[in-house]
KELUM-641794 format. One record per residue (C-alpha): residue number from 1; x, y, z. Coordinates in steps of 0.1 Angstrom, whole numbers. Layout:
BEGIN
+-----+-------+-------+-------+
|   k |    c1 |    c2 |    c3 |
+-----+-------+-------+-------+
| NUM |     X |     Y |     Z |
...
+-----+-------+-------+-------+
! end
This chain:
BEGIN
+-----+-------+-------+-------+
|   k |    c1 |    c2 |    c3 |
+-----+-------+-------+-------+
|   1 |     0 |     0 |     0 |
|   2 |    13 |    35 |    -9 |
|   3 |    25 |    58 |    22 |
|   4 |    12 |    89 |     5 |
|   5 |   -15 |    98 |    33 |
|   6 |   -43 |   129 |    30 |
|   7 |   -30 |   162 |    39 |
|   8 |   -60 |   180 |    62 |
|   9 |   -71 |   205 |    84 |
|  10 |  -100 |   209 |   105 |
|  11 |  -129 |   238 |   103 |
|  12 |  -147 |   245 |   135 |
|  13 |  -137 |   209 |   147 |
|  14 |  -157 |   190 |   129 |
|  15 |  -151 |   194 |    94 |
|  16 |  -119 |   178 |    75 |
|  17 |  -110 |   199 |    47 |
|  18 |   -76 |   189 |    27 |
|  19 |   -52 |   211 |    25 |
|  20 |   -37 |   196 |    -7 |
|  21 |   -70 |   207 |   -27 |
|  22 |   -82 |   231 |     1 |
|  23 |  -116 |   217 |    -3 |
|  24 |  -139 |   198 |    26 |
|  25 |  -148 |   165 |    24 |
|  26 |  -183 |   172 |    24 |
|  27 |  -208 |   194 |    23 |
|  28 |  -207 |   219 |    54 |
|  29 |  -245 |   220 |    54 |
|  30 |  -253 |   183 |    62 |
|  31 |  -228 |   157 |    49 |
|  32 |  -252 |   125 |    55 |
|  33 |  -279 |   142 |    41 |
|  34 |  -263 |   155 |     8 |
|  35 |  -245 |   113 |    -1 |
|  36 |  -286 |   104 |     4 |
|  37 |  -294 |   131 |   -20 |
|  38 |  -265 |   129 |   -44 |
|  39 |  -253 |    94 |   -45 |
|  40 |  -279 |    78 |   -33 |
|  41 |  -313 |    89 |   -48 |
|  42 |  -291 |   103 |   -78 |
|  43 |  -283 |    60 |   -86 |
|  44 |  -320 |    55 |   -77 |
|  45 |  -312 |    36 |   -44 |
|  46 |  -319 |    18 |   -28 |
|  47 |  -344 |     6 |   -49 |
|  48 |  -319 |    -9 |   -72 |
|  49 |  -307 |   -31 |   -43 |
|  50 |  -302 |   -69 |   -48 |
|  51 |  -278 |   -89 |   -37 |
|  52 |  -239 |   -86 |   -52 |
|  53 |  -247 |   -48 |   -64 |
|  54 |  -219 |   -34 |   -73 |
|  55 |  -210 |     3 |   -65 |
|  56 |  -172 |    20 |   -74 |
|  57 |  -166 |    54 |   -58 |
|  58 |  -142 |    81 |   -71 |
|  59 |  -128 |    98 |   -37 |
|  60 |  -133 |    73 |    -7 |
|  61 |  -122 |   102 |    21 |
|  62 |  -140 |    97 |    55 |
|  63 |  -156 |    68 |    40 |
|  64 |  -194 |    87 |    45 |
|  65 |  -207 |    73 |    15 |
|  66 |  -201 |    38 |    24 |
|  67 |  -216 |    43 |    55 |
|  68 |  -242 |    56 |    43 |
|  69 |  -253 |    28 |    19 |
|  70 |  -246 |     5 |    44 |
|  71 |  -267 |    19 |    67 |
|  72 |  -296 |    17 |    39 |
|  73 |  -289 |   -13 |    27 |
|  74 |  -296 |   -26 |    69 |
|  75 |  -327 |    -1 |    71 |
|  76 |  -344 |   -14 |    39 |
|  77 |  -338 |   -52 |    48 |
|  78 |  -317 |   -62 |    18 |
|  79 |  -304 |  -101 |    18 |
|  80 |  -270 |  -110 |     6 |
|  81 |  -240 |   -87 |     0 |
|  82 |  -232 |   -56 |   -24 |
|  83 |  -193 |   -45 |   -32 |
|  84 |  -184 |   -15 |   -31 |
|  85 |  -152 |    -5 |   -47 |
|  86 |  -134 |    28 |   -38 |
|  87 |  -102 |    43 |   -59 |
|  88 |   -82 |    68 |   -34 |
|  89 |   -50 |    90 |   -41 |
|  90 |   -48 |    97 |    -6 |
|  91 |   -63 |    78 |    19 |
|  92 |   -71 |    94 |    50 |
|  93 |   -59 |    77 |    82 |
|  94 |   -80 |    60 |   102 |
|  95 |   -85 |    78 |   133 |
|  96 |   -93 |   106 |   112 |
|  97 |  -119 |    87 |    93 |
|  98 |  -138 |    78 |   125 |
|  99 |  -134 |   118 |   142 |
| 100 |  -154 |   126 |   110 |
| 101 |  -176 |    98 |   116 |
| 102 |  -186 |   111 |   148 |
| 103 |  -199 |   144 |   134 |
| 104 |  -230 |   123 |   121 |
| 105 |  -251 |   110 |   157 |
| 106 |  -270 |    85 |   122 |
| 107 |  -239 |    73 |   117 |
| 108 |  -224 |    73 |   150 |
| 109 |  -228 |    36 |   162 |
| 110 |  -224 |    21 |   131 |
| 111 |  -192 |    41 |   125 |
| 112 |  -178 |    26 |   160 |
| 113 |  -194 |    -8 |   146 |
| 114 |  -167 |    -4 |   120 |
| 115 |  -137 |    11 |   138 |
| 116 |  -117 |   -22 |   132 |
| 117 |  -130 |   -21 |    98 |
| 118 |  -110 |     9 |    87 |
| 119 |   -79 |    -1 |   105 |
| 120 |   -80 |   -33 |    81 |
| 121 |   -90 |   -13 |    49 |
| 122 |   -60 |     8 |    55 |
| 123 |   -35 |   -14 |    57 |
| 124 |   -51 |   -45 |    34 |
| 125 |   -68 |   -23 |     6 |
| 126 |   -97 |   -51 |    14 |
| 127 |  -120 |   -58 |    44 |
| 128 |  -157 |   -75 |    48 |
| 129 |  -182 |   -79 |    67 |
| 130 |  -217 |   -94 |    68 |
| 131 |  -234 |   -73 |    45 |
| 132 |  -209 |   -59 |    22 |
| 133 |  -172 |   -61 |    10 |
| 134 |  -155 |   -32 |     6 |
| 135 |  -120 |   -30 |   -16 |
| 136 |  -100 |     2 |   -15 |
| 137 |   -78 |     5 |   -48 |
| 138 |   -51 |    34 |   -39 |
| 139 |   -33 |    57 |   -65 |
| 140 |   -41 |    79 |   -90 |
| 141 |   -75 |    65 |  -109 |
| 142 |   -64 |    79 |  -142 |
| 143 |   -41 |    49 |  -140 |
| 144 |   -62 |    22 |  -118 |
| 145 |   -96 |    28 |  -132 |
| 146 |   -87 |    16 |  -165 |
| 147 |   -67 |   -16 |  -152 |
| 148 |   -94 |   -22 |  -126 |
| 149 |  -109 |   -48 |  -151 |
| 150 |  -146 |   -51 |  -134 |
| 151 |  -177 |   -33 |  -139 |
| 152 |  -199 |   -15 |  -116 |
| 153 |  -235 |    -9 |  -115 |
| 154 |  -229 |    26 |  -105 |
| 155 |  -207 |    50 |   -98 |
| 156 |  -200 |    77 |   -67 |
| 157 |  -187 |   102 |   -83 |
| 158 |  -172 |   121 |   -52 |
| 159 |  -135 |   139 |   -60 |
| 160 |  -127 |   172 |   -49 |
| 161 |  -143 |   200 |   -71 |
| 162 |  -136 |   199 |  -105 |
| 163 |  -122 |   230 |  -100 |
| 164 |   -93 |   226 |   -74 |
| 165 |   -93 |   186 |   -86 |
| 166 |   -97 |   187 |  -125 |
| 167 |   -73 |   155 |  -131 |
| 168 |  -101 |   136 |  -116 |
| 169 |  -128 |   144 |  -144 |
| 170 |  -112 |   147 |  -176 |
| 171 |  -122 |   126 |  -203 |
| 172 |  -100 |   100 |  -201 |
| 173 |  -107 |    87 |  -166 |
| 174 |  -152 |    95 |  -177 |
| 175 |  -140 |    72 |  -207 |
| 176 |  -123 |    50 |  -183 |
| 177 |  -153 |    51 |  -161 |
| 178 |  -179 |    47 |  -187 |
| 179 |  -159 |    13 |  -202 |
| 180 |  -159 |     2 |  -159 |
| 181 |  -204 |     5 |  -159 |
| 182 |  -226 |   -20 |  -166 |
| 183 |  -253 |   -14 |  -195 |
| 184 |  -279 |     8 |  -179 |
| 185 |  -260 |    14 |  -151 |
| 186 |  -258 |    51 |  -135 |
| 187 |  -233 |    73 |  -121 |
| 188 |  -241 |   107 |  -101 |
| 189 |  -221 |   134 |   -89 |
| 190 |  -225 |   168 |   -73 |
| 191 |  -211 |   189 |   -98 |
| 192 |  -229 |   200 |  -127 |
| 193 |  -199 |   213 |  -143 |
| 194 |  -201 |   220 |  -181 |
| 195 |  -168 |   198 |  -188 |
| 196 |  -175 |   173 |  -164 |
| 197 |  -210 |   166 |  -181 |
| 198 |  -198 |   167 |  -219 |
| 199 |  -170 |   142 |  -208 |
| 200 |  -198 |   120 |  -192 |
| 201 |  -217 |   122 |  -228 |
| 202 |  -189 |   117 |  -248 |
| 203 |  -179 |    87 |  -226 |
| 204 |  -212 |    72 |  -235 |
| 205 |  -239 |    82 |  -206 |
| 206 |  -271 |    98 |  -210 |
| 207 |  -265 |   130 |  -190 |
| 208 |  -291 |   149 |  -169 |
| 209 |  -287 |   177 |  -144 |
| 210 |  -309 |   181 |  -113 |
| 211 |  -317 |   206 |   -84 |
| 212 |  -284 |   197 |   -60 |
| 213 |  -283 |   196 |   -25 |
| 214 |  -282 |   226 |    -1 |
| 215 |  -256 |   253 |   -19 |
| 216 |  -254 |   239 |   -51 |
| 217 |  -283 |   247 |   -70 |
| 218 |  -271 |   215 |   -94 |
| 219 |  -261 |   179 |   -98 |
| 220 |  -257 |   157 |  -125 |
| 221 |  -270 |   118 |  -129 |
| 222 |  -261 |    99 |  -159 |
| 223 |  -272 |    66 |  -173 |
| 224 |  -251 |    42 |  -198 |
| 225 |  -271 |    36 |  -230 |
+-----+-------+-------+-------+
! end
């Protein structure tokens, strides 16, 4: 596993924000509530649920979104097991993961469920529990995207704005991503960036833009044709 580690800082306490992008990790209105919003409803889950669903994540950070869909998938009585593949540049370290965590009383005692969890992650790139298995692929994802060699059934689309973070939607890596869904399967995102939406199109999803969550008055969801 690479040593490169996130670079952060934290805003009123609660907040990580990197320092390397200077850009939070999520959404200073309500974190939880925008990955429902964004990543969740924007893939149309959790109705899609079924056992072995397959969701890859651009940007793993605190590991929110995870949580989040775990916490779904429990609430909504799914059977079986969904993967959920994460590509990271700079994974944050554990006991930073579960301070951010904490900022989410939802999310609270699952995230203390899970401490061991991240610990593992960390230092395996691969951990699993009852309900899901979780594979953390570090290094730049223009590179591992495109030898990743799977297919997911949608996509988290979750870097750091494409405008401190642009490496992370140009149109190779969409292309990349694109080639890495499943026909009919989604991706969303909370940017509604211009580029990053013409990159989706041109990597072969059917792009739509949407009323965002909180600040941003836009998001974008996509579907492979």
């Amino acid at each position: 596993m690479p040593t490169t580690a996130a670079d952060l800082e934290w805003r009123d306490d609660r907040v990580p924000v990197s320092t390397r992008f200077d850009d939070p990790y999520y959404s200073l209105d309500n974190g939880l509530e925008e990955t429902r919003h964004v990543f969740l409803a924007g893939n149309q889950l959790p109705k899609r649920f079924c056992d072995g669903f397959h969701i890859a994540e651009l940007g793993f950070g605190t590991g929110l979104n995870f949580l989040t869909t775990l916490l779904e998938w429990r609430a909504t009585g799914q059977t079986g097991k969904f993967h959920f593949t994460t590509f990271e540049a700079y994974p944050m370290a554990p006991a930073d993961m579960m301070r951010a965590q904490q900022q989410f009383p939802q999310l609270a005692p699952l995230a203390d469920e899970l401490r061991d969890l991240w610990v593992e992650l960390n230092a395996k790139g691969r951990a699993e529990i009852e309900q899901a298995q979780i594979t953390m692929i570090t290094g730049d994802a223009r590179n591992t995207v495109a030898q990743w060699g799977d297919q997911a059934d949608c996509w988290f689309l979750d870097g750091f704005s494409p405008a401190k973070n642009p490496e992370l939607w140009d149109s190779d890596l969409m292309a990349d991503v694109g080639s890495a869904t499943k026909q009919g399967g989604t991706a969303a995102t909370y940017t509604a960036a211009g580029f990053v939406r013409r990159n989706l199109e041109q990597a072969g999803f059917r792009v739509t833009r949407i009323s965002g969550f909180g600040r941003k008055r836009h998001m974008t969801i996509a579907v492979k044709e």
